[in-house]
C-alpha positions as CSV (number, residue, x, y, z in Angstrom):
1,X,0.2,-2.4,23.4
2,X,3.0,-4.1,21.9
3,X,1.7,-6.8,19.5
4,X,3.4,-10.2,19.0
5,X,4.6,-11.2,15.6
6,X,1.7,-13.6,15.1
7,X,-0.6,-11.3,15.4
8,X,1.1,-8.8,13.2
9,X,1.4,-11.3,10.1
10,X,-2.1,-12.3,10.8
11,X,-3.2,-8.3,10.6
12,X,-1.1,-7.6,7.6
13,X,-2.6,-10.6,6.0
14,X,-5.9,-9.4,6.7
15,X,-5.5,-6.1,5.0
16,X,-4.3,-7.8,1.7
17,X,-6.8,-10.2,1.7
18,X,-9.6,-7.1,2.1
19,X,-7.6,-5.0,-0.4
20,X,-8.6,-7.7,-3.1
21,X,-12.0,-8.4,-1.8
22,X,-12.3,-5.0,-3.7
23,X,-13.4,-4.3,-7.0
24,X,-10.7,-1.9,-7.3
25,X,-11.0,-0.4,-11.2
26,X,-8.1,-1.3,-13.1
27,X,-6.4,-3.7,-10.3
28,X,-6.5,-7.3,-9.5
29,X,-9.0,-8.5,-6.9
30,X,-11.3,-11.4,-6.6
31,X,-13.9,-10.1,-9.5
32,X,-11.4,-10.1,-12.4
33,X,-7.6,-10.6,-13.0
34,X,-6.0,-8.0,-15.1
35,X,-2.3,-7.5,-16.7
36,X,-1.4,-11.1,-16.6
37,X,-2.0,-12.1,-13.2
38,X,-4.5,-13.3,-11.1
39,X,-5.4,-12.6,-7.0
40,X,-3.9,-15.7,-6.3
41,X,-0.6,-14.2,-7.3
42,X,-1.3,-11.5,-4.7
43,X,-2.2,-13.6,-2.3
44,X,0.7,-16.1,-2.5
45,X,3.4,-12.8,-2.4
46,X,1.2,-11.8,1.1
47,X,1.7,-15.3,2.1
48,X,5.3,-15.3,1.9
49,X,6.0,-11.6,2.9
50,X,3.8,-11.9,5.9
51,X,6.2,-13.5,8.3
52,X,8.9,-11.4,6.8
53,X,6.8,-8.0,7.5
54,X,6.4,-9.1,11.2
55,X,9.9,-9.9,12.3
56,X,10.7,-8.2,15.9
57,X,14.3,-9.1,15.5
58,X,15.0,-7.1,11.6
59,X,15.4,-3.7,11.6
60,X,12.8,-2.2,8.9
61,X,15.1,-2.4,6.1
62,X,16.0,-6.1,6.4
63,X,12.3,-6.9,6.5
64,X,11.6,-4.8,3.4
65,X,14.6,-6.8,1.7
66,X,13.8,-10.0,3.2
67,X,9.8,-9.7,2.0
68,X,11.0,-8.5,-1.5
69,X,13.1,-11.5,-2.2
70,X,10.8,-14.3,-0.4
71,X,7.5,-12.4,-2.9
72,X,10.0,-12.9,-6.0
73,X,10.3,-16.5,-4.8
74,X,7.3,-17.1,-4.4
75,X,5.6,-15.5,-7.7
76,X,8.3,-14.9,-9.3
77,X,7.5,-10.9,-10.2
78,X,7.4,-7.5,-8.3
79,X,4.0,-8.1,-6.9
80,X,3.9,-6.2,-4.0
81,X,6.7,-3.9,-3.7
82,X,4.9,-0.8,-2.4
83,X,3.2,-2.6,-0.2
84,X,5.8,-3.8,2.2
85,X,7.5,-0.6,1.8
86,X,5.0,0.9,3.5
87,X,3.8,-2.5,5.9
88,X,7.2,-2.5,7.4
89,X,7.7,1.0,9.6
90,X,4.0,0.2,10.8
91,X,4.4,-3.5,11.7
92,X,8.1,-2.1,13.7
93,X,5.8,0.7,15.2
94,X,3.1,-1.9,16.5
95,X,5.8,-4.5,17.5
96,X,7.6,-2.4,19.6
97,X,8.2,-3.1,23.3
98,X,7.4,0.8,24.3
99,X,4.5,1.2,21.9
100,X,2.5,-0.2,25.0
101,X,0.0,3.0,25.7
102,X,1.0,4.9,22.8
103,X,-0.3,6.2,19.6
104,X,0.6,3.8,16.4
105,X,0.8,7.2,14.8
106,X,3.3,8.5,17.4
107,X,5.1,5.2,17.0
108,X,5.5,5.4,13.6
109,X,7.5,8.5,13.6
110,X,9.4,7.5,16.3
111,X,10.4,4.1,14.3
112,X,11.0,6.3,11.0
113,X,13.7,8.9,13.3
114,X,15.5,6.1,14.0
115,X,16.0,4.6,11.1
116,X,20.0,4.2,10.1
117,X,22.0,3.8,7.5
118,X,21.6,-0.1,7.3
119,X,18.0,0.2,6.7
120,X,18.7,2.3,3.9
121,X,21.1,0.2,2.2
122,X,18.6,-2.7,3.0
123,X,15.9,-0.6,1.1
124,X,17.8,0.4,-1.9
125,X,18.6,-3.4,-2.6
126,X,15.0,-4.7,-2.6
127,X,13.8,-1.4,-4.5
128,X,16.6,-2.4,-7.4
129,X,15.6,-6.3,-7.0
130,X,12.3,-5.3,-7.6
131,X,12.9,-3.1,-10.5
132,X,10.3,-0.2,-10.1
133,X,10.0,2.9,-11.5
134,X,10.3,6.1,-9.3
135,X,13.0,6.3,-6.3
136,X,15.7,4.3,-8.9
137,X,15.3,7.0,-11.6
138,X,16.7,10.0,-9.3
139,X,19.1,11.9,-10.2
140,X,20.8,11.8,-6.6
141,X,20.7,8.4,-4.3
142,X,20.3,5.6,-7.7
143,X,19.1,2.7,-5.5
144,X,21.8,0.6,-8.2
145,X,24.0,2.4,-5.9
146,X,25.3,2.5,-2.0
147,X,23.3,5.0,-0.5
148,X,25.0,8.1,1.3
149,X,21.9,9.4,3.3
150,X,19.5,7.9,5.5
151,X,16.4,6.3,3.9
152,X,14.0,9.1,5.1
153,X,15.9,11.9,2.7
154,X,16.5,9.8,0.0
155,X,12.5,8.8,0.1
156,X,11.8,12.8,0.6
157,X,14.0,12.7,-3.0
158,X,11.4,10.9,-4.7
159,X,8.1,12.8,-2.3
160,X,7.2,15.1,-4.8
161,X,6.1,12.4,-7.6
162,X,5.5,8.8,-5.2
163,X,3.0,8.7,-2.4
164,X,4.1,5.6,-1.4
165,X,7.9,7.7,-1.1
166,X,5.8,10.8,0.5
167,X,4.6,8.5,3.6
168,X,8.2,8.3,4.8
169,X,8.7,11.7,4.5
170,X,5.4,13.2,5.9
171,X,4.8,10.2,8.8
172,X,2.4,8.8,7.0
173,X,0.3,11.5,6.7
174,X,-2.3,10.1,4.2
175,X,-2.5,6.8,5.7
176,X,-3.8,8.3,8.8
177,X,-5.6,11.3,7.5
178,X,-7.4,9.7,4.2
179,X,-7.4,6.2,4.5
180,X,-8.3,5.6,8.2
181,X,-11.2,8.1,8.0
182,X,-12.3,6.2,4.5
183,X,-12.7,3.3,5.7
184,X,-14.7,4.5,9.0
185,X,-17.1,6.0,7.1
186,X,-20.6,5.8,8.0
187,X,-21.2,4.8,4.3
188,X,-19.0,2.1,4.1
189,X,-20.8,0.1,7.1
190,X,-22.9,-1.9,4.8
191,X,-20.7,-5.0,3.7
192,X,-21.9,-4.7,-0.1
193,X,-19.7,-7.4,-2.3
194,X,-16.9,-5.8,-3.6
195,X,-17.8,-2.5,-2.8
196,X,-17.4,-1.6,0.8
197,X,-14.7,-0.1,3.0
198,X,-11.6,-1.5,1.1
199,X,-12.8,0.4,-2.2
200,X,-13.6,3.2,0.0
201,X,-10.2,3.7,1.0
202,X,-9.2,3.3,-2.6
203,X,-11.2,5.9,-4.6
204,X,-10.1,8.1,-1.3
205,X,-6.8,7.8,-2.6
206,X,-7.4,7.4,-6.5
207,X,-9.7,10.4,-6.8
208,X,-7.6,12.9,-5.0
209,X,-4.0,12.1,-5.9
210,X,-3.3,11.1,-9.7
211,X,-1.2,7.5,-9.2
212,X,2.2,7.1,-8.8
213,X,2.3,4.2,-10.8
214,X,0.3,5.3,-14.3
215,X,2.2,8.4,-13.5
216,X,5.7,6.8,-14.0
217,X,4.1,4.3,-16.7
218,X,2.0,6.7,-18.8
219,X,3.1,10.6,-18.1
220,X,0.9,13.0,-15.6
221,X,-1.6,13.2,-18.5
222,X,-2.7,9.7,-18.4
223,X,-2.8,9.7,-14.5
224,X,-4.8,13.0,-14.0
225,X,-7.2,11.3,-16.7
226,X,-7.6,8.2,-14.6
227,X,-7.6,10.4,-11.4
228,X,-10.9,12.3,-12.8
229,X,-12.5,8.8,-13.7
230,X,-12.1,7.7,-10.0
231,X,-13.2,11.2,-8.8
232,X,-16.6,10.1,-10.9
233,X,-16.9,7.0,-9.8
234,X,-17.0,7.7,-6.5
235,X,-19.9,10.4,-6.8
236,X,-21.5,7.5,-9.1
237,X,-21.5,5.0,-6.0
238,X,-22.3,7.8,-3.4
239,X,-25.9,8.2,-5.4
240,X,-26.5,4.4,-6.2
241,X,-27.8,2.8,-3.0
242,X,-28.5,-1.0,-5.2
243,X,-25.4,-3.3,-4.0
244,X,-25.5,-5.3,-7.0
245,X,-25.2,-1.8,-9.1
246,X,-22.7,-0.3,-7.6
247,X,-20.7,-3.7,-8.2
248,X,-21.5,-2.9,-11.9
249,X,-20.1,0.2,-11.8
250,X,-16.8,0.0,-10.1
251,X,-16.3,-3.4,-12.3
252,X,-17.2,-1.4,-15.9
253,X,-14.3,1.4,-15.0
254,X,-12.5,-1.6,-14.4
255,X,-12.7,-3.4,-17.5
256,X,-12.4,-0.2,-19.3
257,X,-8.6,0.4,-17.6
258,X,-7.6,-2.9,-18.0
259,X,-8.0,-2.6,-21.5
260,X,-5.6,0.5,-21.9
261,X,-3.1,-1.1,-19.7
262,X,-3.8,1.3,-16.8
263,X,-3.1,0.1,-13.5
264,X,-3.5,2.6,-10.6
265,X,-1.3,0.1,-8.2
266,X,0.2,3.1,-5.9
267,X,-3.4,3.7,-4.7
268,X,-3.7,-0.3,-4.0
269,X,-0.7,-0.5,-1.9
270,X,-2.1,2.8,0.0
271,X,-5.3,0.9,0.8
272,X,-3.0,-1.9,2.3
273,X,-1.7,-0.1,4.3
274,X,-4.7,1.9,5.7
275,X,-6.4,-1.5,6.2
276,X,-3.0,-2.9,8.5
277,X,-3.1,0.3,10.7
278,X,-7.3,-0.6,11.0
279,X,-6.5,-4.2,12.3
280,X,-3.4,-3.0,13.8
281,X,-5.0,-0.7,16.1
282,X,-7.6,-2.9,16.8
283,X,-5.8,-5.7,17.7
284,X,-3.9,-3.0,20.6
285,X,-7.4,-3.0,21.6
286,X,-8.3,-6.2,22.3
């Protein structure tokens, strides 16, 4: 069913808030700050980009722009840029009048065929506000510059080396087939402190796909590296059944990439996102 914008803030912040209930290695969450900042930084940018995210009358691209600038007013740095990139098609698709009795999958493609060239110029002026690396180093489509596609082939542009970029082109394949199925896990039932479905989703993401983010920060190198570390992690915490060990070990990794620097924060966003299609679709539910 068609959700309300209410309820579609109140989902999205729900999935941020899980996200850094997680002791996610080398993020920020509740357990430890990292890179100069704090969760409260990430939960004051989901705060003001909530009601942004969840605005039935903006077409996608004006609530990725208007999110951007109200999270740069409100913390004053690019705190969650990949997140609303990839909150905004699913908040359209569950806020649609004809999603009633359809599948938020289906719904999401549908709001991603129809996006125009609007959204696109909308897009490309929050992804140069916020200054990231990735889509604005192209060769072709600079987001410092009008765009002259639609927003799906410039993202399927940058597909090949941002999975954040790789959602708009592929219908957000790895939400739905990685993330959802993480966090439904039959081992992720127990609600262990920092260590339940949120970093589930996480190291579903981290140990497969080497990050985005260290990737355009550190070289392929640095991000297979911290790809493999994740990859052990999560066989580590698959054998260690103690709650308060497992905490241990996902917050050791942790301090460990916080002191190189290394930030796996395309993974982060990617667990946002698989947590607001969980409450999405469970609100449709209810």
């Amino acid at each position: 069913m068609s959700l309300p914008p209410d309820r579609i803030a109140a989902a999205f912040l729900a999935a941020c808030r899980a996200e850094l209930d997680a002791a996610k290695p080398g993020n920020v969450h509740r357990f430890a700050g990292g890179h100069g900042m704090h969760a409260d930084t990430f939960e004051a940018a989901a705060r003001a980009t909530a009601p942004w995210i969840a605005r039935h009358d903006l077409g996608v691209g004006a609530r990725i722009l208007g999110a951007t600038r109200a999270s740069w007013e409100a913390v004053g740095l690019n705190a969650n840029l990949g997140i609303v990139l990839l909150c905004a098609p699913l908040a359209a698709a569950a806020g649609r009048p004809e999603a009633g009795g359809r599948d938020l999958r289906e719904a999401v493609a549908d709001v991603l065929a129809r996006l125009d060239a609007q959204d696109a110029q909308d897009t490309f002026s929050a992804i140069a506000l916020a200054t990231p690396g990735g889509l604005g180093e192209a060769a072709e489509q600079d987001v410092r510059s009008p765009p002259t596609i639609g927003l799906v082939e410039a993202m399927r542009l940058a597909a090949d080396r941002d999975l954040v970029a790789r959602q708009y082109a592929d219908g957000f394949r790895e939400i739905f087939e990685i993330g959802l199925p993480a966090l439904a896990a039959p081992d992720t039932a127990v609600q262990a402190p920092g260590t339940g479905p949120a970093l589930a989703a996480y190291l579903a993401f981290a140990s497969v796909f080497p990050d985005s983010h260290l990737q355009r920060k550190y070289g392929l190198e640095v991000a297979e590296t911290v790809r493999r570390q994740m990859a052990d992690l999560a066989g580590d915490l698959a054998r260690t059944p103690d709650p308060d060990a497992r905490l241990a070990l996902a917050l050791r990794l942790d301090a460990a990439l916080k002191r190189d620097g290394r930030n796996p924060g395309t993974s982060a966003d990617l667990t946002v996102a698989s947590l607001f299609v969980q409450n999405l679709a469970e609100a449709q539910r209810e």
